[in-house]
N, C-alpha and C positions, 0 to 999 in steps of 0.2 A: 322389064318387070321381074325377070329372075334376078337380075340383080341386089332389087329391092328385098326378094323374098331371104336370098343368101344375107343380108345384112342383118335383116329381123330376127333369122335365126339365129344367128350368135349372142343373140343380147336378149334374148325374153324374160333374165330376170327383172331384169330393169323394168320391160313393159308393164310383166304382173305387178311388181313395187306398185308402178304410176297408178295402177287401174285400182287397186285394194287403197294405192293414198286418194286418190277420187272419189273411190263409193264412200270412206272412209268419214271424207268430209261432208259431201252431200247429205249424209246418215244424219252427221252432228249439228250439221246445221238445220235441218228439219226437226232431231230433239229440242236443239236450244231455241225454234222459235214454236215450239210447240210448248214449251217449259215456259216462257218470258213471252206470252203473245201480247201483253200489251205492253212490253217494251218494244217499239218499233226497230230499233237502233239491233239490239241483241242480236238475231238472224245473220247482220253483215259481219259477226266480230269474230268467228272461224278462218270465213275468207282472207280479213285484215291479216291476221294474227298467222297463218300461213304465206301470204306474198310477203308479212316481213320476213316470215324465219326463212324465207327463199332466201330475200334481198340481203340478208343478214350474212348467210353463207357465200354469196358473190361477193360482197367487198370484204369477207375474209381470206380469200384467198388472189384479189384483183391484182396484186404485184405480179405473180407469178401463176397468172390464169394460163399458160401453155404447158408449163409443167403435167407430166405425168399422176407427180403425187396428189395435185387438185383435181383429179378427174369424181374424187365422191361427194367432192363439196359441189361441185360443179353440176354433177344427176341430182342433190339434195335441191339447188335454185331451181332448174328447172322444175319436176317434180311438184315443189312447192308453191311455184306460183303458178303451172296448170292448177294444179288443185283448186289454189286460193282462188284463183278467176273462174274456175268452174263454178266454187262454191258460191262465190257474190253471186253471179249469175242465177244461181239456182236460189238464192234468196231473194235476186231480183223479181223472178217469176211468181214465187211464191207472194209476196209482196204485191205484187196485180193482181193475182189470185184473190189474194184476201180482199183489197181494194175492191174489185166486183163483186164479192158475195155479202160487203156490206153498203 
């Protein structure tokens, strides 16, 4: 366990990054289907549009993914498809939501 704890402390910028790009998109995607509610579709397109600019970032740098100098493209995919998977998720739920209150 202390091992664990020594690790996290050296990189908490990175955590903050993830957590502020999470709340970030959850935000957005609750505007965007609060904005466009009866576009059903609209709510998923934060998500999308995040796991691409992940996946976007990993095959830009796929030749030379152990290289050092890719290590920011490398936090921008991950980062970007938690996000993006958080935010489907979180529009998924919202999406049942609405499905039972009508």
């Amino acid at each position: 366990m202390s091992k664990i704890a020594e690790l996290i402390s050296g990189h908490t910028q990175y955590m903050l990054i993830a957590i502020y790009a999470i709340v970030i998109a959850v935000i957005v995607t609750f505007i965007v289907n609060f904005i466009a509610k009866k576009l059903k579709f609209a709510k998923y397109l934060p998500g999308i549009t995040l796991i691409f600019i992940g996946m976007f970032s990993l095959f830009s740098v796929i030749n030379k993914i152990f290289d050092a100098s890719s290590i920011d493209n490398l936090i921008v995919f991950v980062i970007g498809v938690a996000a993006g998977i958080i935010s489907l998720l979180f529009a998924l739920i919202i999406g049942i939501i609405n499905n039972d209150l009508n």
